[in-house]
N, C-alpha and C positions, 0 to 999 in steps of 0.2 A: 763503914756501916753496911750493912748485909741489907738489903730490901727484902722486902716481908711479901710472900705469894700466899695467895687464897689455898687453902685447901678444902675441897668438897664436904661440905656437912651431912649429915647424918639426916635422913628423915627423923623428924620428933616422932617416937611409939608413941599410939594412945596410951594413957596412964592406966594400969590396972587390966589391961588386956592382951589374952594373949592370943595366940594364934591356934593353937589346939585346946583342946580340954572341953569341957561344958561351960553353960551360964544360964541365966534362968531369965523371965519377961512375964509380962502378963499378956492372956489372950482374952480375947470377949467376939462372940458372935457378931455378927450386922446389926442386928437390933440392942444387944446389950443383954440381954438378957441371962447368958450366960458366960459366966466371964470365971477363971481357970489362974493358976502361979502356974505355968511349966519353967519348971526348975530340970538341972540335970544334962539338960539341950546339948547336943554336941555340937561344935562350931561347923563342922565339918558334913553335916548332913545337909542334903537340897533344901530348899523352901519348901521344895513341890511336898515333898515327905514328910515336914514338918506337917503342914498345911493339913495334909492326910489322917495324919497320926491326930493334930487337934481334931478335927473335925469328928473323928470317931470317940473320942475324949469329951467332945462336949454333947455327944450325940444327935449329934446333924445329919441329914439326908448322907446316905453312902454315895448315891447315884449321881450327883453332883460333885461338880470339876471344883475345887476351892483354890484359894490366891488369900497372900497375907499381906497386909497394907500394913505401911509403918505410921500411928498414930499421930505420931509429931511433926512426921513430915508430910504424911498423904502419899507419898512414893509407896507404891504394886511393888514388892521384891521380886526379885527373875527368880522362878521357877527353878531352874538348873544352876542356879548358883549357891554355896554355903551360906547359909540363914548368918553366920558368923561372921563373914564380910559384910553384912547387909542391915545389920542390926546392931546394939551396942546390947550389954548383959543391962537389965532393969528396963530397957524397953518396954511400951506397951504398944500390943498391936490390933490388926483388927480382920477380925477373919471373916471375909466375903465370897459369893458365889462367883466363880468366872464368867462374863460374859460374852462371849462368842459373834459377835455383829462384825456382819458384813460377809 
């Protein structure tokens, strides 16, 4: 009889996602008031750029620094990292003013 050895499993992919491409989410201002489908999103773009790109999308202050918050979780996504590791497609988020203290 042969004895049976583990062999290394595969991380589980999320279902439905991939690593390139676009996907879409909702956004909405701090207060609500105005709230956006972006669709299209490329995974692969910063937050920081997204964040930018809303914000002139929903016509908010240029002048101000923006950060996007994952609605479901309340987790700030890092600035410098792809919105696409950082978010799932149908997400809703929430777009606030950065706060600079300290």
């Amino acid at each position: 009889m042969k004895a049976l050895t583990p062999s290394p499993t595969k991380p589980a992919a999320r279902s439905g996602v991939r690593r390139g491409g676009a996907f879409h989410f909702e956004a909405r201002d701090v207060t609500g008031t105005h709230v956006l489908q972006a669709r299209g999103v490329s995974r692969a773009t910063p937050a920081s750029s997204v964040a930018s790109a809303l914000a002139a999308r929903l016509a908010l202050p240029r002048n101000v620094p923006w950060m996007i918050r994952d609605d479901s979780t309340g987790a700030v996504l890092e600035a410098d990292k792809p919105i696409g590791d950082q978010i799932e497609s149908g997400a809703k988020v929430v777009l606030s003013p950065q706060a600079h203290l300290g």
